[in-house]
N, C-alpha and C positions, 0 to 999 in steps of 0.2 A: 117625139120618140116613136118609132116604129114597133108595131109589137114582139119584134125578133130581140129588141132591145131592153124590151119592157124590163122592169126586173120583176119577179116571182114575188104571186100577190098570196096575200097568208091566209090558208084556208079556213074556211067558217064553218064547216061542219065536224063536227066535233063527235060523232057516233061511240068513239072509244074511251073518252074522258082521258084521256091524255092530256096536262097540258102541252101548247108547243112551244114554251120557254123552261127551259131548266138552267136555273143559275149554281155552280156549286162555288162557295166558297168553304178555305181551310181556315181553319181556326185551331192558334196556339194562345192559351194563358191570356184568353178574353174575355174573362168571366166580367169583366164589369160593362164589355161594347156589345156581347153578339147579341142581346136581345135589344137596343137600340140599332145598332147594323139591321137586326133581322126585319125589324118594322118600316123602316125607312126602305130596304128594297122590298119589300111585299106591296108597300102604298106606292110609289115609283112603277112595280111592275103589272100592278092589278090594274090600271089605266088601259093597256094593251090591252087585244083582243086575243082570243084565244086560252088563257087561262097558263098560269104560269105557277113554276113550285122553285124551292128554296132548299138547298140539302147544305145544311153546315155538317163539316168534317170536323172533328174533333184530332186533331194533331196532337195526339200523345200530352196532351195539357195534364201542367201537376197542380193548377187551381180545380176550380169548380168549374171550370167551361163546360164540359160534359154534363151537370146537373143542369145548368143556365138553359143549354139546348135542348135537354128535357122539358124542363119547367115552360119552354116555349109553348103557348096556347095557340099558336094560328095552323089553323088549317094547311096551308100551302108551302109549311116549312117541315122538314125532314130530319133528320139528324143520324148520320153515320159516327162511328165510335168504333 
């Protein structure tokens, strides 16, 4: 492969603490999956270079998803509501 062809390599400098992966998923009336969902792609993503974050959507849920998302302890996960 020619380097016109290359594909675009991921950068490593990271000056802004940006991650350069953002995953969002929505979530309705998941109050028993998103903190197993939420671990499973944080460990999945944190392997990758660059540094990656998690924004769960809280879709109008009439359980506790919204608490669930809260109650999440990790770093690299977000929670819109």
């Amino acid at each position: 492969m020619n380097q016109q062809n290359a594909p675009p390599s991921i950068p490593t400098d990271f000056s802004t603490g940006a991650p350069q992966i953002s995953v969002v998923v929505p979530a309705y009336n998941e109050e028993e999956n998103i903190l197993p969902l939420a671990q499973e792609i944080v460990t999945a993503l944190s392997a990758l270079p660059g540094g990656c974050e998690l924004i769960l959507v809280d879709d109008a849920s009439t359980d506790t998803t919204a608490q669930r998302i809260r109650e999440i302890a990790l770093p690299q996960v977000r929670g819109v509501f």
